[in-house]
N, C-alpha and C positions, 0 to 999 in steps of 0.2 A: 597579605601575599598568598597565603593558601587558601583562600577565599578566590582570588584570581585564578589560581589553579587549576582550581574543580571546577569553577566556570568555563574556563577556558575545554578539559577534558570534556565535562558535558556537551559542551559546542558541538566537540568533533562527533560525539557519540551519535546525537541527536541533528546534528546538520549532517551528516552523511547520507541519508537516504533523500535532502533534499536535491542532493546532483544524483545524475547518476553515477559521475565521477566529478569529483571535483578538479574545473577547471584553472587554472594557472591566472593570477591577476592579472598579468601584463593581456592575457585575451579576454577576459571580461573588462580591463579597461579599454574600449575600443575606443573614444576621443584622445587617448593617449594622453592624457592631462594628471596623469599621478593620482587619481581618486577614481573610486569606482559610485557612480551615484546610482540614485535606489532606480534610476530608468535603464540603468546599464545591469545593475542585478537581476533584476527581473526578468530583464530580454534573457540572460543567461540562467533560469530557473530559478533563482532564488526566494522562497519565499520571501512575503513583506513582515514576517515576526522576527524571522532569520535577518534579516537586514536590519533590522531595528536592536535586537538582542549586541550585535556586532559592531555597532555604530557607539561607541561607548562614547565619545563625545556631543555626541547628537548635532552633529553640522550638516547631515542629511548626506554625508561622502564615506565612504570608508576608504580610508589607507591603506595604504601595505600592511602595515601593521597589524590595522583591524582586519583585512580580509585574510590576513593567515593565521589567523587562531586556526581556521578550520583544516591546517594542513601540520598543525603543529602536533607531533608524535608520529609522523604516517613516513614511510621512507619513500 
């Protein structure tokens, strides 16, 4: 569980300067299909480490879930 944690913190620490702000899922998912896939990440800046790092399943989609680590602490 604190192994998730600090993953997760580092995320935000070190994904931050990949956006210039970070974007909202519901606009990086632009098929509107509930996943954001690494072709929709990338249109939106995202690096391809950054995507991989977040994809904790590896179904090549991120979820809601996975794509909000990077907003998780931030108001």
């Amino acid at each position: 569980m604190i192994k998730k944690g600090v993953t997760g913190l580092l995320l935000v620490f070190f994904a931050v300067p990949a956006f210039a702000s970070i974007p909202d899922f519901t606009e990086i998912d632009t098929d509107k299909d509930g996943a954001v896939s690494r072709r929709e990440a990338t249109a939106a800046g995202m690096s391809e480490q950054l995507f991989a790092r977040l994809d904790r399943d590896s179904d090549q989609k991120l979820s809601a879930d996975e794509y909000n680590v990077l907003t998780k602490g931030q108001s």
